[in-house]
C-alpha positions in Angstrom: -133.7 -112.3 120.6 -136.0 -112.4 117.7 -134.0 -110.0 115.7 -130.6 -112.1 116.4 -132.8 -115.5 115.5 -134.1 -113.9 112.2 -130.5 -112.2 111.3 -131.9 -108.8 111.1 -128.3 -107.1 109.9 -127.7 -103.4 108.8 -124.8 -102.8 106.1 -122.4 -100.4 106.9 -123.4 -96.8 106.0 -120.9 -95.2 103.7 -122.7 -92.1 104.0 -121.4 -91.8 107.7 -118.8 -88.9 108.3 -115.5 -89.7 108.6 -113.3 -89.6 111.8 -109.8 -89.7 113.4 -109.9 -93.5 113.8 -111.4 -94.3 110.4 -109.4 -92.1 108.4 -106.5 -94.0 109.5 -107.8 -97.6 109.0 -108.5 -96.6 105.5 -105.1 -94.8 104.9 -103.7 -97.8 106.1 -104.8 -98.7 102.2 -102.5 -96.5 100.4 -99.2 -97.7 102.5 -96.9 -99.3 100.2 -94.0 -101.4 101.6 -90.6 -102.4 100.1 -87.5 -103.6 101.9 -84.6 -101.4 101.2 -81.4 -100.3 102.8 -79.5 -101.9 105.0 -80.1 -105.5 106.2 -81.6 -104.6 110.1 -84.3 -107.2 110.7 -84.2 -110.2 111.3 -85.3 -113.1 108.7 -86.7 -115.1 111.1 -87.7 -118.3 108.7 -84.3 -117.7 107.1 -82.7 -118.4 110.6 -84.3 -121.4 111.4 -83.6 -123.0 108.2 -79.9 -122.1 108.4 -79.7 -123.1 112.1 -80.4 -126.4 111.0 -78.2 -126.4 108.3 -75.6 -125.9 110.6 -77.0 -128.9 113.3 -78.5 -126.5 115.5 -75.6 -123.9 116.1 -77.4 -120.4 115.5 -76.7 -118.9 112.4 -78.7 -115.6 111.9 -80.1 -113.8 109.1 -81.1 -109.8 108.5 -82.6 -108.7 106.0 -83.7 -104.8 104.5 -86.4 -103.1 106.8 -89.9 -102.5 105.1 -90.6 -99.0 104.2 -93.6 -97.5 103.3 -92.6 -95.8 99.9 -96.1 -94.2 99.3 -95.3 -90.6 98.6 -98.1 -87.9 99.4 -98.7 -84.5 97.9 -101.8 -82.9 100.0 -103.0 -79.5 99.1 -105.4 -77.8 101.2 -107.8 -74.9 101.0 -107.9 -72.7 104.0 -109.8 -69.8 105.1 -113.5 -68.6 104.1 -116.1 -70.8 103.5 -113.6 -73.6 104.9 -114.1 -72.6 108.1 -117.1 -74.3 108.8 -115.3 -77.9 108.0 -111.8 -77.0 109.9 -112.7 -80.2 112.3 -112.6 -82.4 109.3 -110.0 -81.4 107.3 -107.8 -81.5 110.6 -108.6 -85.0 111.2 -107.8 -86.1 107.6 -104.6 -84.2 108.4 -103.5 -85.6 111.3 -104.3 -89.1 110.1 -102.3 -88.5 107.0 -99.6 -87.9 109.4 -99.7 -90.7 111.4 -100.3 -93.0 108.3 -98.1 -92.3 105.6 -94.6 -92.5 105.1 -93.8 -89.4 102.9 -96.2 -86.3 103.5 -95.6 -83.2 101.7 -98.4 -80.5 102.7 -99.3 -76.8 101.1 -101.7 -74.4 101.5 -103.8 -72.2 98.8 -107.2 -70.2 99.5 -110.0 -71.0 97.1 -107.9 -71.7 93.8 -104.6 -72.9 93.6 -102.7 -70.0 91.7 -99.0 -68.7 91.3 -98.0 -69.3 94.6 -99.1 -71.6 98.1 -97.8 -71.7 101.7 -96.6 -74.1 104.0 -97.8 -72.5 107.4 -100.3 -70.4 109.1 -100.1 -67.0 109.2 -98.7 -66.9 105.6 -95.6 -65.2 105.6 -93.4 -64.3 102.6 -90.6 -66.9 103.7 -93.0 -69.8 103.9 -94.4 -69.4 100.5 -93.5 -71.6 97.4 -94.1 -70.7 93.9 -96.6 -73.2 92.3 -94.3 -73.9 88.9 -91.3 -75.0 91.7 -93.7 -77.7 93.7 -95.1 -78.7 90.3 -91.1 -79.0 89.0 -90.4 -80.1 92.5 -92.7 -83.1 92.6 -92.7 -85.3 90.0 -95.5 -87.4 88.7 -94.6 -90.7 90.9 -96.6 -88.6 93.7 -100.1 -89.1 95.0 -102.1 -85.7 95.2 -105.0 -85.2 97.3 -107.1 -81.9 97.1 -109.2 -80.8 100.2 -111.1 -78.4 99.7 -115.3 -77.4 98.8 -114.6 -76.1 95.4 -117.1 -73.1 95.9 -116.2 -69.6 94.5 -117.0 -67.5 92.1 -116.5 -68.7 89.1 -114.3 -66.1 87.7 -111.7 -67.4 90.2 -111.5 -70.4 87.7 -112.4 -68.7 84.2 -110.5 -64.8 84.5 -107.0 -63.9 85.1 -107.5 -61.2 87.8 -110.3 -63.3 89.3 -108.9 -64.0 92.5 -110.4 -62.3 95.6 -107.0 -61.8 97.4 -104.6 -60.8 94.4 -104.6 -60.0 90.6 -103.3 -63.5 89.2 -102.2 -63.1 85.5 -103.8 -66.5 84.5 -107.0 -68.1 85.7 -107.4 -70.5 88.2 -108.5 -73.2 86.1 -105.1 -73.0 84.0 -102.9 -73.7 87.3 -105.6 -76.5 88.0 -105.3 -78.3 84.6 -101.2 -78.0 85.0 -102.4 -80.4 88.2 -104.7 -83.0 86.6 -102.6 -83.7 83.8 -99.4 -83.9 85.6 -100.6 -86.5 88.3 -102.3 -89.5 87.0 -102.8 -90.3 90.6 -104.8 -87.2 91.9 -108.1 -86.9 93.8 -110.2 -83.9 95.1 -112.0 -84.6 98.7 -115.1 -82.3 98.9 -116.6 -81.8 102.6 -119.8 -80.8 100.9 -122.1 -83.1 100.7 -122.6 -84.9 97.0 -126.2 -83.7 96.2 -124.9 -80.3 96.7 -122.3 -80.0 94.2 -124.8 -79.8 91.3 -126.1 -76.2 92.7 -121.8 -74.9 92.6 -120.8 -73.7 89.3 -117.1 -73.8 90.5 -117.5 -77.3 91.6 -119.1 -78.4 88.6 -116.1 -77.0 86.4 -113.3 -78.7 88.4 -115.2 -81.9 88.3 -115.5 -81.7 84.4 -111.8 -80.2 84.1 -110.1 -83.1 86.5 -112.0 -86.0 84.6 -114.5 -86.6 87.7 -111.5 -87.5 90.1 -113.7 -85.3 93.0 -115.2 -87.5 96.0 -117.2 -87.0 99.2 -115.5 -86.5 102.4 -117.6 -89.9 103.4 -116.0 -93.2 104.5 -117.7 -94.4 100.9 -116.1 -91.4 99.0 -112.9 -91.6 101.1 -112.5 -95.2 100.1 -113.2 -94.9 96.5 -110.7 -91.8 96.8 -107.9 -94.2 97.9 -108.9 -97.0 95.4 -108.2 -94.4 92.6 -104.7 -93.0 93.9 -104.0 -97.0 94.3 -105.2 -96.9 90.5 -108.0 -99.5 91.3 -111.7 -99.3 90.1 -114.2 -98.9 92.8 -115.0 -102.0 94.8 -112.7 -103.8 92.7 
């Protein structure tokens, strides 16, 4: 009683790991409706105020449904040191999919490099050549990165670098064709922030994407969606 008398309130914790439920209230954010096609709903006010133009005889009127025309580009890193945040990332992925209208989702290990996959087990006829999505997409798309950013550096800084396959130019090249093609791109990190600064790799793609890399925290998560909604923090 003493502690409800005096007001004795907490703030919210932004440092507090995401979840399921969460994920999607703050996705919710992002959602951008227009109305657009063919007139299905009903315009309720516009109804009423044509019934009683007509002195009470029902006259209705439709209008276009609402769409959610936000358009989503997620790439994810897979495999390796991901494993230990599979929970996470699965979450963010199935709230993404409950969320948003238009999800578009890819796979890459590590570095995003010539090609990346659409399904696990990668096979041959699920693959997509990274120039094609890059053609394929166009810069009206939100892109989200998941993935911890750690590797070896010459992953990012050596063609032939890659510890799965001898890619003709380094992974940082593929990664700036991203950042300066998408004005509206972030990079979610599952590692937490006062990590990063001990990852070489991480400390690279921060530099080279123009800081647009955020905690996997309900505080990161939301400054995350303020910058694909091309908002400042808190504003």
């Amino acid at each position: 009683m003493k502690v409800w008398d005096e007001r004795r309130y907490r703030d919210y914790d932004d440092s507090r790991e995401l979840g399921t439920r969460n994920l999607k209230l703050a996705l919710r954010r992002l959602r951008r409706f227009v109305r657009e096609g063919e007139s299905e709903d009903l315009d309720l006010p516009a109804t009423i105020r044509a019934t009683a133009r007509q002195g009470g005889l029902l006259d209705l009127r439709m209008k276009p449904v609402r769409r959610n025309r936000v358009k989503v580009l997620m790439l994810l890193d897979v495999g390796g040191s991901m494993d230990r945040h599979v929970e996470l990332t699965e979450e963010l992925f199935s709230a993404a999919r409950s969320e948003l209208g238009d999800l578009r989702f890819h796979y890459f290990h590590n570095c995003v490099y010539e090609r990346v996959w659409s399904a696990n087990p990668r096979r041959p006829s699920r693959d997509l050549a990274t120039d094609e999505l890059l053609r394929t997409y166009d810069e009206t798309w939100s892109v989200i990165f998941v993935g911890d950013a750690a590797m070896s550096p010459y992953e990012l800084s050596e063609p032939g670098g890659s510890v799965e396959h001898f890619n003709e130019e380094a992974g940082m090249v593929w990664l700036k064709r991203f950042f300066r093609r998408y004005p509206r791109l972030v990079w979610l990190n599952p590692l937490p922030r006062d990590d990063w600064r001990y990852t070489t790799s991480i400390r690279m793609i921060r530099e080279a994407s123009g800081d647009r890399m955020h905690e996997m925290t309900l505080g990161g998560f939301h400054r995350a969606l303020d910058a694909l909604r091309g908002r400042r923090a808190g504003a």
